[in-house]
C-alpha positions in Angstrom: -29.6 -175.9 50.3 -29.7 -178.5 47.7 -26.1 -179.8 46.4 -24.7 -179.5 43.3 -23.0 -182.2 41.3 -19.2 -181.8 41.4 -19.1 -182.6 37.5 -21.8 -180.6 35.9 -20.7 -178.1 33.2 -20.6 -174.7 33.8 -24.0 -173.6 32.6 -25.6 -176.0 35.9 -23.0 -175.6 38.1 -24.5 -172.1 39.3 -27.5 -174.1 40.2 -27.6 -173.8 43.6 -31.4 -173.4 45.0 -33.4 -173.0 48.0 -36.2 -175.4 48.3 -39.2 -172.3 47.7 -36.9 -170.8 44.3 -37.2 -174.2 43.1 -40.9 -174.4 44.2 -41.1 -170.8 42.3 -39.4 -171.7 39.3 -42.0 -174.5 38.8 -45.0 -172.4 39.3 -43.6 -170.0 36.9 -43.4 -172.8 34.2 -46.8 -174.0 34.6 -48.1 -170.5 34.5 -46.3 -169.8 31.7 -47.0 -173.5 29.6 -50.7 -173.5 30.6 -51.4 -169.3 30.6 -53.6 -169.6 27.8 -55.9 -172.1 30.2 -56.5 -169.8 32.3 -59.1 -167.7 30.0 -60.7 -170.7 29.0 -64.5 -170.6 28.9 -66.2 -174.3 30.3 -66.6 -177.2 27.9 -68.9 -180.4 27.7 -68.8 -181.6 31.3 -67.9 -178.1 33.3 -71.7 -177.5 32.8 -72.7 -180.7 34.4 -70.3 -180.5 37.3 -71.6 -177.1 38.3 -75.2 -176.8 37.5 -76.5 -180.6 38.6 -73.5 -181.6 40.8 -72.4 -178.3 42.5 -75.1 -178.2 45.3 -74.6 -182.0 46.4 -75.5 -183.0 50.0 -72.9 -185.0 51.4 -75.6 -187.9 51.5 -76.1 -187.3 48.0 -72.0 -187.2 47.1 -72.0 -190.4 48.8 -74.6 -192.3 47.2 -74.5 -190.8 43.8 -74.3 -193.0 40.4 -74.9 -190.7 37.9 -72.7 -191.7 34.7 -71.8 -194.9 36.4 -69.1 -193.3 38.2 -68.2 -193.5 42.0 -66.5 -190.0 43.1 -67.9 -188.3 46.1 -64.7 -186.7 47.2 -64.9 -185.4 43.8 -68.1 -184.5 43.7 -67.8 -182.6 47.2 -64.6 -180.7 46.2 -67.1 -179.5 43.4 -69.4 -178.3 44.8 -66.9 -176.1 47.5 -65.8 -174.8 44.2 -68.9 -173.3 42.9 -69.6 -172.1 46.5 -65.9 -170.4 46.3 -66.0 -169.5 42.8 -69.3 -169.6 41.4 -69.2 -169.5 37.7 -66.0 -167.7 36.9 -64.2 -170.0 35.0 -60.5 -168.6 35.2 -60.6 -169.5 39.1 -61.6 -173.2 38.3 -58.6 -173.5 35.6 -56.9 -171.6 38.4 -57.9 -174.3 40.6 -56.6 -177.2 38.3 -53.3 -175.6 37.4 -52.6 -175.1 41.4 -53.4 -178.6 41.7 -50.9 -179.6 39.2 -48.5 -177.4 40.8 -48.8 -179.3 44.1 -47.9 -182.7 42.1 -45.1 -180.8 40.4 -43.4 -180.2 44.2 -44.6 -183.6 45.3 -42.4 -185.0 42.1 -39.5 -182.8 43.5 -39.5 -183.6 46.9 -40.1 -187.2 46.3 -37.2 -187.1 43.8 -34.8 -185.5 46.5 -35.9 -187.8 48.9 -35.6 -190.8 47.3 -31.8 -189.9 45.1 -30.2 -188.1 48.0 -27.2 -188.6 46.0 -28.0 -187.2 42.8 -27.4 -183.5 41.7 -30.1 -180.8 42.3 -30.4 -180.6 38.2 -31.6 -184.1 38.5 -34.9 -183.5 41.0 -35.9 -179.7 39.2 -35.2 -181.7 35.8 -37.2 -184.7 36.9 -40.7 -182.4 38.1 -40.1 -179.7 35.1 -40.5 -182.6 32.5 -43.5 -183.5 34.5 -45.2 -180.0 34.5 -45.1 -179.9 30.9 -45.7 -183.5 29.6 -47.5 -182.5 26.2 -50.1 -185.1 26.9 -51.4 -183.6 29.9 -53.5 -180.4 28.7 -56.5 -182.3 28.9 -56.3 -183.1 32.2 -54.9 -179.7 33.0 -56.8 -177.1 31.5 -60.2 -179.2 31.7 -61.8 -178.6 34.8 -64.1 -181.3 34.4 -60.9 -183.8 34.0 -59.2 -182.3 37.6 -60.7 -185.5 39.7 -57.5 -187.2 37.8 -55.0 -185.0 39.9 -56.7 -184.7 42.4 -56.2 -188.6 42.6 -52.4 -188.2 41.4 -52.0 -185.6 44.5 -53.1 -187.8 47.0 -51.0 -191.0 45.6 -48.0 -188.6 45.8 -48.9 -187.5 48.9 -49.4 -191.1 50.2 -45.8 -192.3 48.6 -44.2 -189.1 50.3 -45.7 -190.1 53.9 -44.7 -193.4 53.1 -41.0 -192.5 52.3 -40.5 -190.0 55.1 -42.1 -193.1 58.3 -38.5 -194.1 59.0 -38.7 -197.5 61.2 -38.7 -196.4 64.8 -38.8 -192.4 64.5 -40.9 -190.4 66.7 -43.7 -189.7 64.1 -44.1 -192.9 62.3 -47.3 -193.4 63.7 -48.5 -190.1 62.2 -47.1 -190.9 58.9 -48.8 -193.9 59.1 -52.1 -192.7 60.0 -51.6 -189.9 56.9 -51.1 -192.6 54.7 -54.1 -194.7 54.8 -56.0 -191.5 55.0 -54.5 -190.1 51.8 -55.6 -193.7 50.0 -59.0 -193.2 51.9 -59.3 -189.9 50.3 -58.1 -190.8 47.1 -60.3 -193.7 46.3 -63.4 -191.3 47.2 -61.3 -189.1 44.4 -60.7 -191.0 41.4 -60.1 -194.7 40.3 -57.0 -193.8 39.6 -55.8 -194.6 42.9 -56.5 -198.1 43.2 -53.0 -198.6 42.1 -51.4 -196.9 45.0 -50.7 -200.5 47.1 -48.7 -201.8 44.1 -46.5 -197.9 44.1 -45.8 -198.7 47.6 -44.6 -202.6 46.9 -42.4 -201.9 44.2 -40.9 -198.9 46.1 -40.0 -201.1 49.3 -38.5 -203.7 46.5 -36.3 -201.8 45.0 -35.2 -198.4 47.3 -36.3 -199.8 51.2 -34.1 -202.5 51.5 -32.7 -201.2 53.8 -35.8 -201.1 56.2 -36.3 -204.8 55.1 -33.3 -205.4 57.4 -34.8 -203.8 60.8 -36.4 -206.7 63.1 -40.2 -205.6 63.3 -40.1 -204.9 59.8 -41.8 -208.2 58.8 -44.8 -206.7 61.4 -44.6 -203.0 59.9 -45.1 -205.0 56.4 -48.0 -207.0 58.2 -50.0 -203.7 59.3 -49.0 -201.6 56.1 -50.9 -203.4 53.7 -52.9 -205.4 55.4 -55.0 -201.9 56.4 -54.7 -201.0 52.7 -56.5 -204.2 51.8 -58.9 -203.8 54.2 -59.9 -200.7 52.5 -59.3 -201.8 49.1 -62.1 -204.6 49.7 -64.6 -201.8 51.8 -64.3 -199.7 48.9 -64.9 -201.8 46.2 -67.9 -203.3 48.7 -69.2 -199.7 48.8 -68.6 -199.1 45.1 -70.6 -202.5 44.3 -73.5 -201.1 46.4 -74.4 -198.0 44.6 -72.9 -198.6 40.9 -74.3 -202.5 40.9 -71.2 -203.9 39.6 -67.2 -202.5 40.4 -66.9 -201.9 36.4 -70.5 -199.9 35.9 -72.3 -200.5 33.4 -69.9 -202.5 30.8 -68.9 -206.0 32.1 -65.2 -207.9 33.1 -65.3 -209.1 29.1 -65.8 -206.1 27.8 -63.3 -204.5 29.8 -60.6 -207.1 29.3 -60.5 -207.3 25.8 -59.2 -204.2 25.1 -56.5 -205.1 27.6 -54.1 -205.0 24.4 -54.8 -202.4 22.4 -54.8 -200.6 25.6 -51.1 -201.7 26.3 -49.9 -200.9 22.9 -51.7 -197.4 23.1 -49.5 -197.1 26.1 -46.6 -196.5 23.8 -47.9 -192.9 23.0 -46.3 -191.4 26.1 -42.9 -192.7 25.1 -43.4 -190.7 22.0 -44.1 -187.2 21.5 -47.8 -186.2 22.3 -48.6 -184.1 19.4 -51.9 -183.6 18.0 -52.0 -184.7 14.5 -54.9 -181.6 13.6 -52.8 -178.8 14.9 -48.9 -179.8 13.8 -48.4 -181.3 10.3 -48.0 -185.1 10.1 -44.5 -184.5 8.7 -43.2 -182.7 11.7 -44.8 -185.2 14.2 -43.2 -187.7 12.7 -39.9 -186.2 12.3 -40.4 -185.2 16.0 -40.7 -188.2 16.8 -38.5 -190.1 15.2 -35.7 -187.3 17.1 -36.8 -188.3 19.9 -36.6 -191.9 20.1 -33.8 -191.6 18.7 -32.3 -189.7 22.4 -34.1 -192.0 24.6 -32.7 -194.8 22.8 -29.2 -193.1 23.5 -30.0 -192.4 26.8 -31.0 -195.7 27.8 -27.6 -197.1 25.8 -25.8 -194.9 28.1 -27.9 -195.4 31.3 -27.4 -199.6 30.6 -23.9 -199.0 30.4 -24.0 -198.0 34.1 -26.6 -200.2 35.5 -24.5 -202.2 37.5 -23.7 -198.7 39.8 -27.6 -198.1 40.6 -29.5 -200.5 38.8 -32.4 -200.1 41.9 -33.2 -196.9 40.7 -33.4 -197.8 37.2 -35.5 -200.6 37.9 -37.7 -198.9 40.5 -38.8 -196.1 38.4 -38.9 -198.2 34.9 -41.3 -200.5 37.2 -43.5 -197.8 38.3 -44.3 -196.6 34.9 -45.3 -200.3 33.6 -47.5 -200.5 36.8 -48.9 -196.9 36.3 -50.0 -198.2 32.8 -52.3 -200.1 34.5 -54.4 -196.8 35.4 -54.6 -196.1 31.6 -56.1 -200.0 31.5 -58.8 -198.6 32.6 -60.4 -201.4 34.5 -61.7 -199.1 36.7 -63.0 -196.8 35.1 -66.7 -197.0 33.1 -65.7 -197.1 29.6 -62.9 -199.7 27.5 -62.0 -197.4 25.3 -58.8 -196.2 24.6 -59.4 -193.1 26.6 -58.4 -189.6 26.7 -55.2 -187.6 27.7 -56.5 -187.3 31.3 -56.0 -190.9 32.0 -52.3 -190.1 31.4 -51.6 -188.1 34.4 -49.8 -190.7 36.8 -48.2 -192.3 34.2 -47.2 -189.1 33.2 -45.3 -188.2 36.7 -44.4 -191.9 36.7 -42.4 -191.6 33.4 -40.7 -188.2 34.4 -39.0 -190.3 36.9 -37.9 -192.6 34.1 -36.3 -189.9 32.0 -34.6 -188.7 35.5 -33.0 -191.9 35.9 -32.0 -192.0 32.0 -30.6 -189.2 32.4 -28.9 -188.7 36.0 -28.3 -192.4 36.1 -25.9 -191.8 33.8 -24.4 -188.9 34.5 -24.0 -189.4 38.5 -21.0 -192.2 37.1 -19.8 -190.2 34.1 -16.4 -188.9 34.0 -16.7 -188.0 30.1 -17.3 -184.3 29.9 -18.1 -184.3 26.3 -20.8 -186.7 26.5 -21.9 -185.1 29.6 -22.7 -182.3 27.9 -24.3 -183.9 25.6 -26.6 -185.3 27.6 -27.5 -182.2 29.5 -27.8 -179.8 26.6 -31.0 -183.1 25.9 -32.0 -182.6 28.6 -33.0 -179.0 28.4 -33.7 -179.2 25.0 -36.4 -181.6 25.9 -38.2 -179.7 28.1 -38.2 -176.4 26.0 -39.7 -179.0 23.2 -42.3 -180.3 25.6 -43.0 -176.4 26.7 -43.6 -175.6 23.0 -46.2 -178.2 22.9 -48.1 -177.8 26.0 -48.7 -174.0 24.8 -50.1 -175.3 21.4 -52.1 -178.3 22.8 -53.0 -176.0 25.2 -54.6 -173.7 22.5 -56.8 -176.0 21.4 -58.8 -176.4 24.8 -58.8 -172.6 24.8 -60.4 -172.6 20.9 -62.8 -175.1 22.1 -63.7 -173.1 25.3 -64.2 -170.0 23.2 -66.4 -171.8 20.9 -68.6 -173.0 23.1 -68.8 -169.7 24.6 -69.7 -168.7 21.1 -72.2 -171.1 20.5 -74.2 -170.0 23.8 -74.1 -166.2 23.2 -75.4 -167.1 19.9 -78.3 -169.2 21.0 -79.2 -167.0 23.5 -79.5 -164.2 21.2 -82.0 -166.4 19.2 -84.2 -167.8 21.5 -85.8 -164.6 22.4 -89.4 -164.9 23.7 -89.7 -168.6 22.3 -90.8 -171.5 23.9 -88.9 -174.1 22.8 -86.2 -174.4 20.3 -84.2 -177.4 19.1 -80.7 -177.7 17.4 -78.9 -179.5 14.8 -75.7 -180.2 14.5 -74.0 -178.6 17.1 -70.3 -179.4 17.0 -69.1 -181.8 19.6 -65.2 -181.3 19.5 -62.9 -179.1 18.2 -59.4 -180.0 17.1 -59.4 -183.1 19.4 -61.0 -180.7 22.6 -64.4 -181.1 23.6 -67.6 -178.5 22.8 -70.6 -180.3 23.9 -70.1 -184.2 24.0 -73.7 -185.3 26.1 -77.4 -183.8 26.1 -76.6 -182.9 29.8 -73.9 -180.2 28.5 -75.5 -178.7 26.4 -78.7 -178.2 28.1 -77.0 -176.8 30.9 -75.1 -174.8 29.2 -77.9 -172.7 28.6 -79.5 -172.9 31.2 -79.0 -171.3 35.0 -76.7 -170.6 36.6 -74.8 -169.8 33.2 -77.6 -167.7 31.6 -81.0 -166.3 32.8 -82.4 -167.9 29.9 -86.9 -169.3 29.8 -86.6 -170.8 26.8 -86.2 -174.5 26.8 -83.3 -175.7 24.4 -82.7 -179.1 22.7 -80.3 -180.8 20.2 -82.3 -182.7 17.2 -81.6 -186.2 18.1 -83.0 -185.5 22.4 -86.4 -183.9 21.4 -89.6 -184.9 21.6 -90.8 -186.1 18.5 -93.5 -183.3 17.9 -90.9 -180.7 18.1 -88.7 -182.6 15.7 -92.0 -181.9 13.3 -91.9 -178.6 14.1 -89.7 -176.7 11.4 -90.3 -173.2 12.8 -88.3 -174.3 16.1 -85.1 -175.7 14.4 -82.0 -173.8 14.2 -79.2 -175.7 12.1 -75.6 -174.7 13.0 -73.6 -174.0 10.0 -70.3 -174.6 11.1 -67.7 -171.6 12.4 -70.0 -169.2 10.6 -72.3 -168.6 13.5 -74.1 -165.8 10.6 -75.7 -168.9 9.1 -77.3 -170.1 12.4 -81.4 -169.3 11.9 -84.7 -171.1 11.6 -86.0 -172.8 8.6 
């Protein structure tokens, strides 16, 4: 059973959960935050995933380059899901949202572990803000985007085995052997998880100094991450092998001199995630200028008891700087600014911030008043962040129904024809994507989606002579799908 703090307020004093109700309550969240996900048709790379990628040898996963991207985990997981699930798409949002629910428990456990002394509002408080983070819909209820937590599970899974190898128990050698394959895996994953040697350093810095104090530590340290730099420098061997270069296509300059902008981006995590086309600009700002506002509070308070357990606020503080590194995106193809999917880690990273903001706090606090204060934040946060997970949410749903909209529509036109070709097809929606790439689209309408013979492509990829060809073009007319025809 997990313990309760002796000085919560009433309202959390009742709180007094098994490990699966906790579990159950955060399923129940996420199903609740991301529902409208779950009837989400496929978007801009679903098509791509399933159509070209989902039959994939395992030679092929392993020596694919398409995109510029290195992901054969990935790639394999994909295609056992079109094996599983063929082209329903509710079971592949399915799929992603029980993928975020396994980070969600990682978070918790990981939280318990690590603050054994903190209340149990603390660890469900510190995995609920997590689970709905208002930045994450992208990554959540976009199939296509799920290689990102599928990375974020396996560095969580990796930390967890890492915490739980206590120096000289019976099945540290197992834990140890379950780490390096959980950084194996999740390098063949996502970039994501080339961060996962730093997670590990700054966690022995600040919370294993105790184990620091054993006599073969020095040799445990020696073995730890020396393996993970032996497989850090096979990898990026491997990855220079079949993409040409570690960074793709772009090169080091290009990369590095968005460093900066990238940083500052980084800020928009610490703010309220809101998409500026679906609330007014007044509200987001008032939002969040409210909630800076508390965090500032909260970290006035929280630096008012550092001295008590200033390792924990510098550990997790530390984590989300390092995490921001992912959102860099060295790793990944493009130096752009990137897209709510990138967020993910940081995203679990900075839940454990606002835990320690929070509980850091009020594990020291004798003042009931502000104590209350500080807890009636904290659940007004995360019925905030649950508001606008359902409404960002929402927009990947619209987008998903328009593209389903767009292919029923197309369909019905092509008929007998040929050939016909496209203009202007919308390529987001509110933020979301529609169809973003030639490849999407194409496949889209074509099988396995649609028993469809007629060849179909957007103005700017056709051959010339069709482009001639007035009969074949079909200009779409924005949401009024009655203006769609020939000309």
């Amino acid at each position: 059973m997990v313990r309760v703090h002796a000085g919560q307020p009433i309202i959390l004093k009742s709180i007094n959960l098994s490990q699966k109700t906790a579990y159950l309550l955060l399923l129940l969240l996420i199903l609740f935050s991301y529902r409208s996900a779950i009837n989400s048709y496929f978007i801009h790379d679903d098509f791509c995933l399933i159509a070209d990628w989902g039959q994939m040898s395992l030679s092929q996963a392993f020596n694919n380059n398409d995109n510029k991207i290195y992901r054969p985990l990935f790639l394999l997981s994909n295609r056992f899901a079109y094996q599983v699930f063929g082209v329903d798409h509710r079971l592949y949002h399915c799929y992603s949202l029980f993928l975020h629910f396994l980070n969600a428990v990682l978070v918790l456990v990981i939280s318990r572990l690590l603050f054994k002394q903190s209340s149990a509002a603390r660890h469900i408080f510190t995995a609920a803000i997590f689970c709905v983070n208002p930045i994450l819909p992208e990554a959540v209820a976009w199939y296509a985007a799920s290689h990102v937590t599928l990375g974020a599970l396996f560095i969580l899974s990796g930390l967890l085995c890492y915490i739980l190898s206590k120096p000289g128990g019976k099945r540290k050698l197992i834990y140890y052997f379950l780490l390096m394959a959980c950084f194996i895996l999740g390098l063949l994953s996502s970039e994501i998880v080339f961060i996962f040697p730093l997670i590990l350093l700054l966690t022995d810095i600040f919370l294993m100094k105790e184990r620091a104090k054993t006599s073969n530590r020095p040799k445990e340290y020696l073995l730890t991450y020396g393996a993970l730099a032996i497989i850090c420098v096979l990898y990026a061997l491997k990855r220079i092998s079949i993409l040409g270069s570690f960074l793709g296509d772009w090169s080091a300059y290009e990369h590095a001199k968005l460093t900066l902008a990238n940083f500052i981006n980084s800020l928009r995590i610490l703010a309220v995630p809101l998409n500026v086309e679906i609330y007014s600009p007044n509200f987001i700002l008032r939002a969040n200028i409210l909630i800076f506002l508390l965090l500032g509070a909260l970290l006035f308070l929280r630096l008012s008891k550092i001295r008590l357990n200033k390792n924990s606020f510098y550990w997790s503080i530390s984590l989300f700087l390092a995490s921001l590194l992912v959102n860099l995106k060295f790793q990944t193809i493009w130096p752009s600014l990137g897209g709510g999917r990138f967020w993910y880690f940081p995203a679990a990273c900075f839940a454990f911030v606002l835990g320690d903001l929070f509980w850091g706090y009020l594990d020291n606090s004798r003042s009931k008043i502000i104590r209350n204060c500080v807890y009636a934040i904290a659940i007004f946060l995360v019925i905030f962040y649950t508001y606008a997970v359902q409404k960002n949410t929402s927009v990947w749903r619209e987008a998903g129904d328009l593209t389903q909209k767009i292919q029923k529509k197309l369909i019905g036109i092509s008929g007998d024809k040929k050939y016909i070709v496209v203009k202007s097809i919308p390529e987001n929606h509110k933020g979301a994507h529609v169809f973003m790439c030639p490849g999407s689209f194409t496949d889209a309408l074509s099988p396995p989606f649609v028993e469809n013979k007629t060849k179909v492509y957007r103005y700017e990829d056709a051959p010339a002579e069709l482009k001639n060809d007035k009969k074949s073009i079909l200009i779409w007319g924005g949401e009024d799908f009655e203006s769609m025809g020939g000309r």
